[in-house]
N, C-alpha and C positions, 0 to 999 in steps of 0.2 A: 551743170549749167551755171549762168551767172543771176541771183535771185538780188533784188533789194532787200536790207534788213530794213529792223524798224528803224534805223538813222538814216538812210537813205544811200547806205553805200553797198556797195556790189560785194557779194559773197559766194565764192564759186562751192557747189556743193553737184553731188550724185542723188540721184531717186531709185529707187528698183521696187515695182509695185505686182503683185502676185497673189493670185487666192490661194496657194499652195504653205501653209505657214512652214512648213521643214525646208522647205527652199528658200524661203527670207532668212531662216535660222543659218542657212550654208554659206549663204552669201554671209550674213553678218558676221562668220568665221573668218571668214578673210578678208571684209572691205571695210569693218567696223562699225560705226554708226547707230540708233536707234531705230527701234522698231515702232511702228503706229499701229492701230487696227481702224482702220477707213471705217466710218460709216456706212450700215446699207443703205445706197437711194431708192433700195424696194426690197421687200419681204421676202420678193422671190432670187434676190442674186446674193451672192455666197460674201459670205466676210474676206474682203479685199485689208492681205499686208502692205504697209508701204517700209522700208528703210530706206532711211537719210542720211546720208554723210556730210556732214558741213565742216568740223575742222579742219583745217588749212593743212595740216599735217594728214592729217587720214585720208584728206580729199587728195591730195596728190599723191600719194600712195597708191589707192585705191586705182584712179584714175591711170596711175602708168602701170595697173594690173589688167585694167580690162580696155583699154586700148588698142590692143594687138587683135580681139574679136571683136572689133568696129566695123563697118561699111560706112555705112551714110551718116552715125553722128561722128563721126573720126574728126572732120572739124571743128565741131562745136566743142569738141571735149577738148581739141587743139587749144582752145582759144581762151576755155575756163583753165587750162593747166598752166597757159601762158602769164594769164591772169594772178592765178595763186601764187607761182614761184615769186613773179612780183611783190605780192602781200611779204611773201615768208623773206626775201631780200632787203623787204623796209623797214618791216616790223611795223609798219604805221605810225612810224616815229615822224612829225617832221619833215612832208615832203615836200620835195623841189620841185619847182613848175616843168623841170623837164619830167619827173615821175610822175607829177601828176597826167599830163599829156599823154603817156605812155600809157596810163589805166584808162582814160577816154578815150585812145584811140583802139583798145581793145574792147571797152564795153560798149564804143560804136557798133565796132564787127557784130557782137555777139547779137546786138538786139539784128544787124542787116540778118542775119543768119537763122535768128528766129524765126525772124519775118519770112525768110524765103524756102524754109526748109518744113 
């Protein structure tokens, strides 16, 4: 999805959340990212993994790996990989009002998409 950092700009990134830790380990073989150990919000539920992918290089990697077993978020990942190749095309060097309009009008979508989905 597309996350605000702490400057306030969009950074497309992956979550895969699991109580199974050898399966966040599998996934992290192929989609990279770090691994968290969630907090329990009770004594009785099991220690929840999370892995994060947020580099712009892993994240779009990643993203045109598990795209092809989408259903329902297949747009939403549409729209953060749309987003990234952008990032990786400017470098964030310097941008033109027509580049900038093009990251608005996708981090328009994503929040409509949020909302609707």
């Amino acid at each position: 999805g597309l996350h605000r950092n702490g400057e306030g700009r969009h950074v497309p990134s992956l979550s895969f959340v699991n109580t199974d830790y050898d399966l966040i380990k599998l996934f992290q073989k192929y989609l990279k990212g770090h691994i968290y150990i969630k907090p329990r919000p009770n004594p009785n539920h099991a220690v929840t993994y999370e892995i994060i992918v947020r580099q712009n290089t892993d994240f779009l990697e990643s993203a045109k790996l598990i795209a092809p077993y989408l259903r329902i978020k297949k747009i939403k990942l549409k729209c953060a990989i749309d987003y990234a190749e952008l990032i990786k095309a400017q470098k964030n060097c310097n941008l033109s009002e027509e580049d900038r309009q093009k990251r608005l009008i996708i981090a328009q979508k994503w929040k409509t998409l949020k909302n609707g989905m």
